[in-house]
C-alpha positions as CSV (number, residue, x, y, z in Angstrom):
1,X,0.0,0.0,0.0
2,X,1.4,3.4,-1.3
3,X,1.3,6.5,1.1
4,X,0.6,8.6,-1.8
5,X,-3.0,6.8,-2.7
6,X,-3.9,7.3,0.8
7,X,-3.1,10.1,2.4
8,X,-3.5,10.9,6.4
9,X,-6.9,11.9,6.9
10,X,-7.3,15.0,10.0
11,X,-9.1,13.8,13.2
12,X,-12.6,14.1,13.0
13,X,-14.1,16.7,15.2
14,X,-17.3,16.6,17.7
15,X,-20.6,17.8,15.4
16,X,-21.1,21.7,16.1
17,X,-23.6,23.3,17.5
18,X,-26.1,23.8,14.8
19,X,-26.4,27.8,13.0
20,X,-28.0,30.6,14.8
21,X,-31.3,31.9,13.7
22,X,-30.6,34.2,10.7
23,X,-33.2,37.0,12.3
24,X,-34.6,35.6,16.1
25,X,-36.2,38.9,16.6
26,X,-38.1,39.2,13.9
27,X,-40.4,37.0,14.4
28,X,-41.7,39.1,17.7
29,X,-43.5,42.6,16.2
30,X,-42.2,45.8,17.4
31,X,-43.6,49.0,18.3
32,X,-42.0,51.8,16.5
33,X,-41.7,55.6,18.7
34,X,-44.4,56.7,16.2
35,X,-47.2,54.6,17.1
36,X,-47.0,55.6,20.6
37,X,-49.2,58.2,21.8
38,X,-48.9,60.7,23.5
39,X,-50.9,59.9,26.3
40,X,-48.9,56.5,27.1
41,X,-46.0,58.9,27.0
42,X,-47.3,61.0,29.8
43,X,-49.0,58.2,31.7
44,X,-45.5,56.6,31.9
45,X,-43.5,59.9,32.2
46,X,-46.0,60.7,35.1
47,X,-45.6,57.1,36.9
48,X,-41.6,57.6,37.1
49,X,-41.6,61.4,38.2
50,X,-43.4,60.3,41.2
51,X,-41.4,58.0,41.7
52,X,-38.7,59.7,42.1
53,X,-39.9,62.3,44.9
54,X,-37.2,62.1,47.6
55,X,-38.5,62.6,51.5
56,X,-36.6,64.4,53.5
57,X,-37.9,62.1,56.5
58,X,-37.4,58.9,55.4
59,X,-33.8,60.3,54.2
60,X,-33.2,61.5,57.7
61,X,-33.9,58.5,59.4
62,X,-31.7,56.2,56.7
63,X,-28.9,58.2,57.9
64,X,-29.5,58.0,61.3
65,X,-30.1,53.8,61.1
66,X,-26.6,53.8,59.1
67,X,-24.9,55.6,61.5
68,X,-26.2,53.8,64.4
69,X,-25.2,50.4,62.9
70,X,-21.7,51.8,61.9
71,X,-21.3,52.8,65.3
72,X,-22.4,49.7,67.0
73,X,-20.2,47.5,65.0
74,X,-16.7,49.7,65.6
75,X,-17.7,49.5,69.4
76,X,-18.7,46.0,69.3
77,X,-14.9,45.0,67.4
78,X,-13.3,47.2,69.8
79,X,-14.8,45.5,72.6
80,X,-14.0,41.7,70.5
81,X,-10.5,42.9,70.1
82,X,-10.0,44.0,74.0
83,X,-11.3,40.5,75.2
84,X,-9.3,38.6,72.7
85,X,-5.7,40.1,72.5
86,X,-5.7,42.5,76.1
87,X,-7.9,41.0,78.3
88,X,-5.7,38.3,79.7
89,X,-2.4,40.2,80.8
């Protein structure tokens, strides 16, 4: 047998995943900006501006729960660190 009528073949590879979709999205119908009305528009313009009202309470007392807990955990590690390393000379 002559290497020249059969030459080495390359390993066969694992089958591939089959091709995507040419267009996936197409198939789902799309609103363009033009067919929206104005009144959606404003409905859901008005639903996010309120929202978005801050209150000056509820701020006040987030900043006063963050604190608290900030300063409960430094003075319970202090306290942890006394009773670990300084406690027993």
């Amino acid at each position: 047998m002559d290497q020249a009528e059969n030459p080495p073949q390359a390993p066969r590879s694992a089958p591939s995943a089959p091709p995507p979709a040419a267009h996936p999205a197409s198939a789902i119908p799309l609103r363009t900006p033009s067919s929206a009305s104005t009144e959606d528009t404003d409905t859901l313009l008005s639903n996010y501006a309120a929202a978005e009202r801050h209150n000056p309470e509820s701020t006040k007392r987030g900043c006063l729960l963050a604190f608290g807990l900030t300063l409960g955990l430094v003075i319970i590690t202090v306290t942890t660190v006394y009773f670990l390393f300084y406690a027993h000379r």
